[in-house]
Short mmCIF file of the C-alpha atoms (twelve columns), coordinates in Angstrom:
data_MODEL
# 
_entry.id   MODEL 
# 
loop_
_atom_site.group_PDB 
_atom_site.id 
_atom_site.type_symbol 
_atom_site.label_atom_id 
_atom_site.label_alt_id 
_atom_site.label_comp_id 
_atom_site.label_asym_id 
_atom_site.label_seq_id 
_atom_site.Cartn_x 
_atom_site.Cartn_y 
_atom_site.Cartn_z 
_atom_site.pdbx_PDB_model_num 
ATOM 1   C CA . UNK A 1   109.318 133.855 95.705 1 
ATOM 2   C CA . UNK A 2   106.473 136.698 95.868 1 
ATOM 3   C CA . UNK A 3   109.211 139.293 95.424 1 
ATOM 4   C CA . UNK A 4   110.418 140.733 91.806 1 
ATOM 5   C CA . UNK A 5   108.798 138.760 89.106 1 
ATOM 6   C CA . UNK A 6   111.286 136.240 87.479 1 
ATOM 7   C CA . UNK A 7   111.515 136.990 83.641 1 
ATOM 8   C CA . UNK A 8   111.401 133.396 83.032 1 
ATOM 9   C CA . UNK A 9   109.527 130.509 84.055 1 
ATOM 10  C CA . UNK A 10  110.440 127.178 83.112 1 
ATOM 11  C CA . UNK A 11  108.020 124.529 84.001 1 
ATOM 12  C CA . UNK A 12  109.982 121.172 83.736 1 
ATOM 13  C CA . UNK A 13  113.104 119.711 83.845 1 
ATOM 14  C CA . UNK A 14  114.101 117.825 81.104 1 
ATOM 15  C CA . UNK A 15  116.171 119.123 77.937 1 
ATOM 16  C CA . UNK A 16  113.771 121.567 76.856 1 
ATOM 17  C CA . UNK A 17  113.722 123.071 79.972 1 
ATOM 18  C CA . UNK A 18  117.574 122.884 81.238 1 
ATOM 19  C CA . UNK A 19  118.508 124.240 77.835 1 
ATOM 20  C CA . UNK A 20  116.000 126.833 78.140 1 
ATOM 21  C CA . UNK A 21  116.806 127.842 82.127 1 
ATOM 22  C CA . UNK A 22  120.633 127.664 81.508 1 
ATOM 23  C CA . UNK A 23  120.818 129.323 78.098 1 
ATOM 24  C CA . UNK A 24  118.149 132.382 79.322 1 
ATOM 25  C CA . UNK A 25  120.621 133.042 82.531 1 
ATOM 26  C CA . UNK A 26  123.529 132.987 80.678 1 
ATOM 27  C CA . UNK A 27  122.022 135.818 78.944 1 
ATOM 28  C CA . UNK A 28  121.321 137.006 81.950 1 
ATOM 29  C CA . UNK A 29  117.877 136.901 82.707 1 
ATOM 30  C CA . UNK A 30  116.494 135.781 86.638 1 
ATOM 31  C CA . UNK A 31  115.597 132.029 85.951 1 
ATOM 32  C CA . UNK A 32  113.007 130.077 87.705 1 
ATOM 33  C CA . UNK A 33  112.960 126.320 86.851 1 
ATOM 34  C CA . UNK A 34  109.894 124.135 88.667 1 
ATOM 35  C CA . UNK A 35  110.000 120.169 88.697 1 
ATOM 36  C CA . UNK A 36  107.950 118.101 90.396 1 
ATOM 37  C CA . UNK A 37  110.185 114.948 90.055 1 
ATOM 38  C CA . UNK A 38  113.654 114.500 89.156 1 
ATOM 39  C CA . UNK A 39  115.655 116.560 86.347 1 
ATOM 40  C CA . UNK A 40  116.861 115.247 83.435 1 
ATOM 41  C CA . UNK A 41  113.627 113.812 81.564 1 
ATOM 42  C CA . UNK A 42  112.932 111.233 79.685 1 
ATOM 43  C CA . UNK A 43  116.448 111.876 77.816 1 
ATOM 44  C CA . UNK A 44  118.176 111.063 80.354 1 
ATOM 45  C CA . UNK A 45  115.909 108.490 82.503 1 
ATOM 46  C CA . UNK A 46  113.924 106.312 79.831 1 
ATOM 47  C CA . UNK A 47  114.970 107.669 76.806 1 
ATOM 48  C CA . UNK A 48  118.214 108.884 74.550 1 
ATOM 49  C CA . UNK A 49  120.775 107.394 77.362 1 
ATOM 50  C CA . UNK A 50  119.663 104.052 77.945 1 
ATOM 51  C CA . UNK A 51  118.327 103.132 74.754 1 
ATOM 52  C CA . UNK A 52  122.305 104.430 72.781 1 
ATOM 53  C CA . UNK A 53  123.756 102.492 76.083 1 
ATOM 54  C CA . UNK A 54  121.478 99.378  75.393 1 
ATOM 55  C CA . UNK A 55  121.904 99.662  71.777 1 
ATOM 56  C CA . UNK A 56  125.810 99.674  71.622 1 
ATOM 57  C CA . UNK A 57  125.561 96.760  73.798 1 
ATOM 58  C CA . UNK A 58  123.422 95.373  71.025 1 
ATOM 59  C CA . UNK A 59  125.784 96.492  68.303 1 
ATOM 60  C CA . UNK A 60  129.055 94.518  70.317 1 
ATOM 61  C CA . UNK A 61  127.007 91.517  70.462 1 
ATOM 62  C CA . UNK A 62  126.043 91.058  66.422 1 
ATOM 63  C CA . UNK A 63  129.327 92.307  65.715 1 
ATOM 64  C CA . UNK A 64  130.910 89.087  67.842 1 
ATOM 65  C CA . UNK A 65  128.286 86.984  66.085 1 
ATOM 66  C CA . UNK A 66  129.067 88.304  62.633 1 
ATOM 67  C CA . UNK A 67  132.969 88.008  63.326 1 
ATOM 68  C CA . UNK A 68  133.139 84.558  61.715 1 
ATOM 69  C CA . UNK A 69  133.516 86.103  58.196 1 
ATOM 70  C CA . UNK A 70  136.577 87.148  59.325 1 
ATOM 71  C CA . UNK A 71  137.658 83.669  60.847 1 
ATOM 72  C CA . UNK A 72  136.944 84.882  64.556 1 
ATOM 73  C CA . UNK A 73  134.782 82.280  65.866 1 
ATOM 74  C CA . UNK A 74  132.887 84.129  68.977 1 
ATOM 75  C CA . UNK A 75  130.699 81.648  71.287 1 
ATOM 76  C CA . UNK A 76  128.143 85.281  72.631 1 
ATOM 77  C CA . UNK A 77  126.484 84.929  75.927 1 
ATOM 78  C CA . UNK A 78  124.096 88.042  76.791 1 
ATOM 79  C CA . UNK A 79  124.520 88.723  80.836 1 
ATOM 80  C CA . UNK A 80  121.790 90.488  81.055 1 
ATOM 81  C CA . UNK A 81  122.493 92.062  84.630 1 
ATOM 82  C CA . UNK A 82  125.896 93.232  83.159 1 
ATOM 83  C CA . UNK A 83  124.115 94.757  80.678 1 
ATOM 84  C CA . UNK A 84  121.962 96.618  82.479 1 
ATOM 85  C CA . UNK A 85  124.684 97.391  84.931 1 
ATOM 86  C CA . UNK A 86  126.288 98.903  81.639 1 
ATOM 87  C CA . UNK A 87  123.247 101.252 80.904 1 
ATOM 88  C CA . UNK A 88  123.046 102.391 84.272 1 
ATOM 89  C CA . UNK A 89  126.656 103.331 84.161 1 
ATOM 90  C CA . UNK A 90  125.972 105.557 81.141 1 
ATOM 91  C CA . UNK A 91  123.193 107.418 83.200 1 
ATOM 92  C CA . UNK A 92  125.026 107.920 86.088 1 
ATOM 93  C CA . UNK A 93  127.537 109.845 83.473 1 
ATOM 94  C CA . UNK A 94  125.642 112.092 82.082 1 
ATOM 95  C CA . UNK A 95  123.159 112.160 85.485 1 
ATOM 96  C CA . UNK A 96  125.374 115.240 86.666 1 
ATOM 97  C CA . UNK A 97  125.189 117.416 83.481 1 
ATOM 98  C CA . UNK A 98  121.410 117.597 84.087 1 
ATOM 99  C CA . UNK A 99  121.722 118.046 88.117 1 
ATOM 100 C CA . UNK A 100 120.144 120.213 90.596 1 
ATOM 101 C CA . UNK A 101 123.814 121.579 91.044 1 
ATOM 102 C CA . UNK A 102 124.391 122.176 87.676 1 
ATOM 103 C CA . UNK A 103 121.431 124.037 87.303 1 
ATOM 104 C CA . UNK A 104 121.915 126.044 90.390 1 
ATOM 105 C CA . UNK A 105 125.940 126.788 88.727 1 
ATOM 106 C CA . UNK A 106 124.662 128.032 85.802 1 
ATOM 107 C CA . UNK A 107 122.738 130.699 88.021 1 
ATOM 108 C CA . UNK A 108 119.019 129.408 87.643 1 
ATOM 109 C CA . UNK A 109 117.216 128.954 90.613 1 
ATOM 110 C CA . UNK A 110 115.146 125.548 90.887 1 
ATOM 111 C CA . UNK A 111 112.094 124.520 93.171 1 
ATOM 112 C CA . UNK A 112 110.692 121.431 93.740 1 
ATOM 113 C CA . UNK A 113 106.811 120.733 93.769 1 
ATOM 114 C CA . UNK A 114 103.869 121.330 91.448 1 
ATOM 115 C CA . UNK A 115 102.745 124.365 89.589 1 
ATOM 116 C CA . UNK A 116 99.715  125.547 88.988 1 
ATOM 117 C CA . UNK A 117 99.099  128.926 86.907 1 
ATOM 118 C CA . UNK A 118 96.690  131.393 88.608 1 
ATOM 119 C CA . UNK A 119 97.163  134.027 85.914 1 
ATOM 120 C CA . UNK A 120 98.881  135.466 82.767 1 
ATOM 121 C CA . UNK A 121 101.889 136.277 85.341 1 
ATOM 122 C CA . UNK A 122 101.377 134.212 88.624 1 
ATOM 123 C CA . UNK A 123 101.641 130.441 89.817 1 
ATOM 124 C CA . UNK A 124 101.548 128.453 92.984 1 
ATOM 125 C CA . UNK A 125 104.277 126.120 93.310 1 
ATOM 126 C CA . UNK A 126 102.866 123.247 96.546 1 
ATOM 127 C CA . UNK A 127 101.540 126.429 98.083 1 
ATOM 128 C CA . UNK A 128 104.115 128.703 97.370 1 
ATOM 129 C CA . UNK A 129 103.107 131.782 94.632 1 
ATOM 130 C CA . UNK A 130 105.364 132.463 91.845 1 
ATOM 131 C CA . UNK A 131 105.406 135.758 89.549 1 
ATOM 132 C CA . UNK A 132 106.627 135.903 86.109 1 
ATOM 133 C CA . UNK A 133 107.658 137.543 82.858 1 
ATOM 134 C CA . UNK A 134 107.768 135.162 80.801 1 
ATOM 135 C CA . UNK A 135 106.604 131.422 81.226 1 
ATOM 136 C CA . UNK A 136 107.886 128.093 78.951 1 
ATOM 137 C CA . UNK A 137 106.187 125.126 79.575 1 
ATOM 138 C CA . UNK A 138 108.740 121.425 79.133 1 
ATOM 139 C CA . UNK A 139 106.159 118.893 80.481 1 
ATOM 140 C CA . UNK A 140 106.987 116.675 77.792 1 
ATOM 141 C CA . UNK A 141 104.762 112.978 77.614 1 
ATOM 142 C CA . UNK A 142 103.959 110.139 79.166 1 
ATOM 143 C CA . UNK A 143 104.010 106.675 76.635 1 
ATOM 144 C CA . UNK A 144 100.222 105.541 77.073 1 
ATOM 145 C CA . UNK A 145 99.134  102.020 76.644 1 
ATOM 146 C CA . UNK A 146 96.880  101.792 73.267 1 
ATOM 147 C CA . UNK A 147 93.021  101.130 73.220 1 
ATOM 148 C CA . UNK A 148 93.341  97.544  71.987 1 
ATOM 149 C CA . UNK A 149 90.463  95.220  72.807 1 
ATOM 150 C CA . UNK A 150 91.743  92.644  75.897 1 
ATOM 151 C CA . UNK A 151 95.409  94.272  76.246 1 
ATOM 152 C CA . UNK A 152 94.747  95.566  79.639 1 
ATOM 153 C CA . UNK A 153 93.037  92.433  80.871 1 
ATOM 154 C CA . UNK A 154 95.137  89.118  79.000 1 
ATOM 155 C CA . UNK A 155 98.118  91.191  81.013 1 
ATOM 156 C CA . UNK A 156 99.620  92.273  84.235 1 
ATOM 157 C CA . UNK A 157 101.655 94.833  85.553 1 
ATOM 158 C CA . UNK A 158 104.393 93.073  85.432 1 
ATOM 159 C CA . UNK A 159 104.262 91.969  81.326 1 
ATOM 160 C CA . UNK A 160 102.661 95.324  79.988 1 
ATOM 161 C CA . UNK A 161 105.642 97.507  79.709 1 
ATOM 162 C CA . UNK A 162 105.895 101.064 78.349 1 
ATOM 163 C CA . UNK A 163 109.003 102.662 77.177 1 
ATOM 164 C CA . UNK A 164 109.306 104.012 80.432 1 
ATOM 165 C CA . UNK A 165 109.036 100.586 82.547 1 
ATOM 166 C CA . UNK A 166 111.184 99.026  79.901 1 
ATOM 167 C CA . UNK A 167 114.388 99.799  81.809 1 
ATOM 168 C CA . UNK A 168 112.993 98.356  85.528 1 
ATOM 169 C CA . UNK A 169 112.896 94.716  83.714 1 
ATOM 170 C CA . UNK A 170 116.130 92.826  85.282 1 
ATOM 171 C CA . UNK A 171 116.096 90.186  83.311 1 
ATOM 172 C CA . UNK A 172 115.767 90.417  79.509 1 
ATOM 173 C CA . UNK A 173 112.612 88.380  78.287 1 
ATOM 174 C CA . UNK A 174 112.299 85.487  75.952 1 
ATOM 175 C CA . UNK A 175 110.261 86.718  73.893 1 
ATOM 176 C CA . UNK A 176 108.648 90.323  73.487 1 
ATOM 177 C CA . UNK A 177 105.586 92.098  71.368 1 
ATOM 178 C CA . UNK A 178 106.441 96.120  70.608 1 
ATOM 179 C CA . UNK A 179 103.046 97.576  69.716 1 
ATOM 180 C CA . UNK A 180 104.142 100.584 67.557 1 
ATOM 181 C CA . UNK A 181 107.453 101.408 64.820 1 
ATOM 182 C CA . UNK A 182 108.651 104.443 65.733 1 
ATOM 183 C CA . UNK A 183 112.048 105.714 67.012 1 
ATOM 184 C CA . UNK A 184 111.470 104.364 70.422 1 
ATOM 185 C CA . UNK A 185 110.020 101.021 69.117 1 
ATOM 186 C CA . UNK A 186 112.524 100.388 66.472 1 
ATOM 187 C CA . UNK A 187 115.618 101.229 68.919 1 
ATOM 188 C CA . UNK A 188 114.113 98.869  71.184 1 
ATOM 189 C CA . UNK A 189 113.577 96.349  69.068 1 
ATOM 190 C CA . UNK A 190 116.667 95.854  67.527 1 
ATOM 191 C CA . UNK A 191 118.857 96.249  70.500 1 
ATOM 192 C CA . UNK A 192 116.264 92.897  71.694 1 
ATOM 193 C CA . UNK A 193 116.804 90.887  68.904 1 
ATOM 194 C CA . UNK A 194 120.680 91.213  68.895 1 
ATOM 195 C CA . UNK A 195 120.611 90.480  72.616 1 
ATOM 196 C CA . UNK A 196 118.930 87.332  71.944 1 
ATOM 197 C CA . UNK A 197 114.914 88.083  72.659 1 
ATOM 198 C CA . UNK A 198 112.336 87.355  69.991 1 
ATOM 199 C CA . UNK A 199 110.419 90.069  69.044 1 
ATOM 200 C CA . UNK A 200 107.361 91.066  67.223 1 
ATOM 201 C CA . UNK A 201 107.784 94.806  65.885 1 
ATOM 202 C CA . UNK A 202 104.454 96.065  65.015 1 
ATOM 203 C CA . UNK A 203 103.131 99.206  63.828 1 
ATOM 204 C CA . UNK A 204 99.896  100.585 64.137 1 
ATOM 205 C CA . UNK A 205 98.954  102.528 60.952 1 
ATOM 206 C CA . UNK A 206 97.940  106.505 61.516 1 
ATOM 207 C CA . UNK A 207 95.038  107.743 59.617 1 
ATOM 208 C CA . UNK A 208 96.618  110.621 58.726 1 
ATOM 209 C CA . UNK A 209 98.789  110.342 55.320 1 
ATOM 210 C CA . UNK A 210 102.726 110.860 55.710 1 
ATOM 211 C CA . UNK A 211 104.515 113.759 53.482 1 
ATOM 212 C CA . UNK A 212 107.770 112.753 53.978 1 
ATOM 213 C CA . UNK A 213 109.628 109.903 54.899 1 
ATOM 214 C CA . UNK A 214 109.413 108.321 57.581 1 
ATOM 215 C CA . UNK A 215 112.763 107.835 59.467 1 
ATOM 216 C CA . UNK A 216 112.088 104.523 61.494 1 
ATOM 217 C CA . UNK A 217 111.231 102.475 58.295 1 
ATOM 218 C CA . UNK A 218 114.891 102.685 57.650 1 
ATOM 219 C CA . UNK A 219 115.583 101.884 61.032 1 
ATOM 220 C CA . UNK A 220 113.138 98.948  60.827 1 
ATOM 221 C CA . UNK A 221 114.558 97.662  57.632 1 
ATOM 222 C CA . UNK A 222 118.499 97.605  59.696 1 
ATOM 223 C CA . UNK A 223 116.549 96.363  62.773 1 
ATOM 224 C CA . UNK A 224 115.965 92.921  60.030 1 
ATOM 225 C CA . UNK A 225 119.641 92.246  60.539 1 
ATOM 226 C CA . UNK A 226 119.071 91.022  64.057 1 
ATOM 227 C CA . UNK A 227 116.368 88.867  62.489 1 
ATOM 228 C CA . UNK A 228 113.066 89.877  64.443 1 
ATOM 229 C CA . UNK A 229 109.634 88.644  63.399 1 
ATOM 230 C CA . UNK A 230 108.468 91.862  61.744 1 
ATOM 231 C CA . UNK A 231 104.630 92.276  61.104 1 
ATOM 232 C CA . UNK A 232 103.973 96.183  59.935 1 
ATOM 233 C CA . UNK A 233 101.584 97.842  58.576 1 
ATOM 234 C CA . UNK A 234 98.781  96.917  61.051 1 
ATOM 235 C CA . UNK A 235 95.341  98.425  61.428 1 
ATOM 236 C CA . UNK A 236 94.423  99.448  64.899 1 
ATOM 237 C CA . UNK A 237 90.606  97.773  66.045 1 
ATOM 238 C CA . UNK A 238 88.817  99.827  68.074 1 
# 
């Protein structure tokens, strides 16, 4: 790794970074890609998989429900285990695209570990140094839980959820609280309410004043159909 300098550095493995490794070595530049954890990202992992995979389960459920208009009289049970059986499936599909192998096909090299820069063209990957060209950094985010007066202490581990713990739950709850309406919370709340979970959608206002549309209050409005206890438009108190 401390030989010729790689002319790019990715730092991250999730779809801004595999794009970015495979598309720069198919140009044919010397790709480096670091990831401390597993490729694929939050797409993959917590993200656009499971929540299309949960959602079309979602969509085949109030479909069966609405099929009396047509004179099909559905009685819908939700397993949840097959369910969740169903979005794991859809990971393990896609899982390969995103690989180590893949990568490593496409001609970009991969290490595993943490990276710290040193300089404008060196890093330390767990001990090992790294030079560079070029350097793109794919960290992407973590969900974090909001500064809401007794949230951390009225719950436990095991009923605050994130978007990321979301998909660890084996059994779908009764009922469920999503504390913000954005694409995440909106996906997530609809595909609960057509699986059978009450839900409380509800969005914490940003100070900042919106330009354009905002995308996930149409996706709120179609998230009504599975008839969720909607409450928008709140003020955070700090």
């Amino acid at each position: 790794m401390t030989g010729e300098a790689w002319e790019l550095l990715v730092v991250g493995g999730g779809t801004a970074g595999i794009v970015a490794a495979k598309t720069a070595a198919g140009l044919g530049a010397r790709v480096l890609l670091v990831e401390r954890a597993r490729t694929g990202g939050d797409c993959l992992w917590t993200g656009c998989v499971p929540s299309k995979a949960l959602l079309a389960a979602a969509h085949v459920a109030a479909d069966a429900r609405a099929a009396a208009r047509y004179g099909v009289h559905a009685d819908v049970h939700i397993d949840s285990a097959a369910v969740r059986a169903h979005v794991q499936r859809a990971i393990a599909a896609i899982e390969p695209v995103d690989s180590l192998e893949a990568l490593r096909a496409a001609g970009v090299q991969v290490l595993a570990g943490s990276l710290t820069f040193t300089g404008t063209d060196r890093a330390v990957v767990d001990g090992t140094p790294v030079r560079f060209r070029r350097a793109l950094i794919g960290t992407g985010s973590s969900p974090s839980v909001p500064d809401i007066a007794g949230l951390r202490t009225a719950l436990t581990s095991d009923t605050l959820l994130t978007s990321d713990t979301f998909w660890d739950l084996t059994e779908l709850p009764e009922r469920i609280l999503i504390l913000g309406g954005g694409s995440i919370g909106c996906e997530l709340g609809q595909a609960s309410a057509r699986l059978g979970v009450r839900r409380v959608v509800r969005r914490l206002r940003c100070r900042a004043r919106r330009h354009r549309p905002n995308p996930a209050h149409r996706r709120a409005r179609a998230a009504r159909g599975g008839r969720p206890d909607r409450r928008a438009r709140t003020r955070r108190r700090r």
